[in-house]
N, C-alpha and C positions, 0 to 999 in steps of 0.2 A: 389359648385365650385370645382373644380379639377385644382391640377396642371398638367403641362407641361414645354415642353423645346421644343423652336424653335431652328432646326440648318440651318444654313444660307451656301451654299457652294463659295466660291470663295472671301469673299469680306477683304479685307484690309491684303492682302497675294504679298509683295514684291512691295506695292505700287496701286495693282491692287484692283477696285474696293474699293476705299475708300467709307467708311459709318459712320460718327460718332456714337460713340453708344447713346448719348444724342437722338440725333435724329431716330435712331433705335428703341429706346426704348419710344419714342413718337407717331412712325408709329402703335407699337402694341396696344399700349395705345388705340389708336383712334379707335382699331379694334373692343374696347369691351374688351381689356385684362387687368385684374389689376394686383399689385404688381409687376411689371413688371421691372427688373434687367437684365441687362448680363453679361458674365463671360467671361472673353479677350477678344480682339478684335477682336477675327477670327469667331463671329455671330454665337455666343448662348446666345437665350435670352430665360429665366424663367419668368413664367405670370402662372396667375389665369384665368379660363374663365367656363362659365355656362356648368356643365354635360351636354354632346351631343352636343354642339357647338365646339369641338376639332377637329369635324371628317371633317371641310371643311375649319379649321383654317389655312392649309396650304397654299391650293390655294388662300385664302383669302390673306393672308400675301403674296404671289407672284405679286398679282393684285396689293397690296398697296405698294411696297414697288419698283418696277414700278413705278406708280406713283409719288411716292415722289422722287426716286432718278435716276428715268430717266434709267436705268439696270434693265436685265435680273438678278434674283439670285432668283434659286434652293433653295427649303425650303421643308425641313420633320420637322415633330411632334412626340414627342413620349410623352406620360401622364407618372407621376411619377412612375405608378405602372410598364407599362412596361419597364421605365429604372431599376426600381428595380428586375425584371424577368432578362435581358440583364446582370447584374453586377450580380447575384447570379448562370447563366448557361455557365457564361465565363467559357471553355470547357480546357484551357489551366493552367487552377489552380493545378490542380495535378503534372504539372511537374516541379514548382518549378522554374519559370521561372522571369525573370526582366522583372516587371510591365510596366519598362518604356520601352519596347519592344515589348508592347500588344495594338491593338487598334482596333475601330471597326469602319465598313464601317456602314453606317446607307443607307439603300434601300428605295425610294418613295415608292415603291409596293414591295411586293411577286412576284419573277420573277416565269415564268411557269417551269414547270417538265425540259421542253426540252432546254429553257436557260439554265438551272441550270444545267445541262450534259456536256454544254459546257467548264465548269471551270475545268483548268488540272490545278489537284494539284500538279504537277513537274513542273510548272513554274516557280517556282524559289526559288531553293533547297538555303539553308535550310529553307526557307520562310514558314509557314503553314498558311492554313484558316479553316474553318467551316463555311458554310452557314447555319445559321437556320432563315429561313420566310424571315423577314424583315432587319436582317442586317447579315453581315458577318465577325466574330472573326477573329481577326489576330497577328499572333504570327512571328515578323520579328527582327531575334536574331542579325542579322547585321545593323538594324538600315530600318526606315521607306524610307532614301531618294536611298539605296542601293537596295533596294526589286523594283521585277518589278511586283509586286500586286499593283498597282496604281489604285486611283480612277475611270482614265479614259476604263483604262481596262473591271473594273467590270461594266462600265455603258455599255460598248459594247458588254461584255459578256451576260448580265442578261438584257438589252433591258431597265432599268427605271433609273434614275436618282440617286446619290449616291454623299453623302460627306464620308469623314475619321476625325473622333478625336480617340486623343490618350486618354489610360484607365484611365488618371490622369483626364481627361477634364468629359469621363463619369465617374464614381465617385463622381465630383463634380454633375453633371446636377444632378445624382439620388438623392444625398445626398439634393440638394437644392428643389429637386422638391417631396419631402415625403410629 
């Protein structure tokens, strides 16, 4: 078994897209997932599931979850091991900076060479990122709702599909998914 952590985009943010987690956490259940918890309400959910079956738990979870609550909602995977890679190559630790102004975009795919050219890092000074592979670090010293690094941004820059948690939410996912 290996863990993981589902992240869920869009759902019980200002009233939109309600999803009880009871019942969230029922839809994974039924996927084949055990031990299966989530952490606030804004859809991450921690599950157990059979080595090699993570790699199409996503779209799995999109289909079912569909299903059940009748919505469209965006879902990435990541296995404990690479939130624990994510949390030990946060690139913005050296400069001593507030944690709670750190957070990562988590990417469905690896966008190509030539999206990834598209991201100007002067958009929006003092804002910083790093893109590595599958998600991109961010370091927003004015606060996450002031930055014009927004999720929607990078889904339009980088062509795949993209949530945002903040470092406090990864730390937890890694911490629970070892």
């Amino acid at each position: 078994m290996i863990h993981c952590a589902a992240l869920l985009r869009g759902i019980n943010v200002g009233g939109h897209k309600p999803v009880p987690m009871a019942a969230l956490r029922e839809a994974f259940a039924a996927l084949g997932c055990e031990a299966v918890r989530t952490y606030i309400q804004s859809g991450n959910v921690v599950f157990r599931i059979a080595d090699g079956e993570q790699q199409g738990i996503a779209a799995t979870a999109e289909r079912e979850l569909s299903r059940v609550f009748g919505m469209d909602i965006a879902v990435v995977v990541r296995t404990g091991a690479e939130l624990g890679e994510i949390v030990a190559n946060q690139p913005f630790g050296g400069q001593n900076v507030d944690e709670a102004r750190l957070g990562v975009v988590f990417l469905s795919d690896a966008p190509s060479a030539e999206r990834a050219a598209r991201l100007d890092p002067a958009r929006s000074p003092p804002d910083q990122f790093v893109l590595a592979a599958r998600e991109v670090f961010l370091h927003c010293p004015n606060g996450f709702g002031r930055s014009k690094l927004t999720v929607d941004w990078f889904e339009r820059q980088l062509g795949v599909q993209a949530m945002t948690r903040n470092w406090r939410t990864v730390l937890t996912l890694a911490e629970w998914t070892r």
